[in-house]
LOROMAR-629749 format. One line per field, with one value per residue (C-alpha): residue number from 1; residue in three letters; x, y, z. Coordinates in steps of 0.1 Angstrom, whole numbers, plus 5000, padded with zeros to 4 digits. Layout:
<recs>
k (NUM ...);
r (ALA ...);
px (X ...);
py (Y ...);
pz (Z ...);
</recs>
This chain:
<recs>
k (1 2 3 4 5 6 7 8 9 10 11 12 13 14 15 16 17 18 19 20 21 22 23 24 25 26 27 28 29 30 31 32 33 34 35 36 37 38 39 40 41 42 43 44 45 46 47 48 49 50 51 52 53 54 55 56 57 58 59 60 61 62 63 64 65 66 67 68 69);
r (UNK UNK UNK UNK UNK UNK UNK UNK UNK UNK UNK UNK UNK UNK UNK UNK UNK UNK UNK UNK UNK UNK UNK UNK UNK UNK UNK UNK UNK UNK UNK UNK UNK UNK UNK UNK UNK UNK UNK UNK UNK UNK UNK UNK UNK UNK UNK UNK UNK UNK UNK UNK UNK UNK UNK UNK UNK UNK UNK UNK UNK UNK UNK UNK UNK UNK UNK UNK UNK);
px (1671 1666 1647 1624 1619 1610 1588 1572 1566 1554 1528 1518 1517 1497 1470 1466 1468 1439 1416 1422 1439 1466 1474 1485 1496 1523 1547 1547 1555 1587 1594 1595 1622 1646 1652 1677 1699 1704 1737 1769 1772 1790 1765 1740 1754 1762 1726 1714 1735 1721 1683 1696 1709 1679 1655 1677 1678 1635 1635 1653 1633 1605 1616 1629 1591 1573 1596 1593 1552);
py (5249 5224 5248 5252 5215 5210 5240 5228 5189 5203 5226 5194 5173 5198 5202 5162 5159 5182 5177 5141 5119 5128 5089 5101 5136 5128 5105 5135 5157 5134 5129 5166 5169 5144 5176 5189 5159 5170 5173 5181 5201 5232 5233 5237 5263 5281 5278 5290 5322 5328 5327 5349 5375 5374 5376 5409 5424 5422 5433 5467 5466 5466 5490 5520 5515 5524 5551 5567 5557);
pz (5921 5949 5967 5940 5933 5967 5974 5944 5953 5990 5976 5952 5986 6005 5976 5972 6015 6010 5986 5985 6014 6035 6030 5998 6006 6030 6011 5983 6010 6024 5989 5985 6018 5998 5975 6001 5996 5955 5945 5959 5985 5971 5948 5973 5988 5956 5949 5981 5980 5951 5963 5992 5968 5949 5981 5990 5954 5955 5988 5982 5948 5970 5998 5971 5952 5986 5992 5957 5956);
</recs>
């Protein structure tokens, strides 16, 4: 989840850096970085295994569909 929030917020950060002022854009962005401090710290790690598993799960998804196709 707190990979998501701040994948999210630096994406936000990049667009206003770019289309408006990078005076503007950065603080989002460092803003953004302050996602990796949420919550405890086994719950971090709980919810990092489970983006891991899920990156492996899609990428044998993806491996057996070009196999098969």
């Amino acid at each position: 989840m707190h990979i998501l929030a701040m994948l999210l917020v630096m994406i936000i950060g990049l667009s206003i850096g770019t289309n408006a002022t990078w005076f503007l854009g950065l603080p989002v962005m460092a803003a953004g970085l302050l996602c990796l401090n949420m919550g405890t710290k086994a719950w971090r790690e709980k919810q990092e295994a489970f983006a891991l598993f899920l990156g492996l799960c899609c990428g044998v998804i993806l491996l057996v569909y070009s196999v098969v196709n």
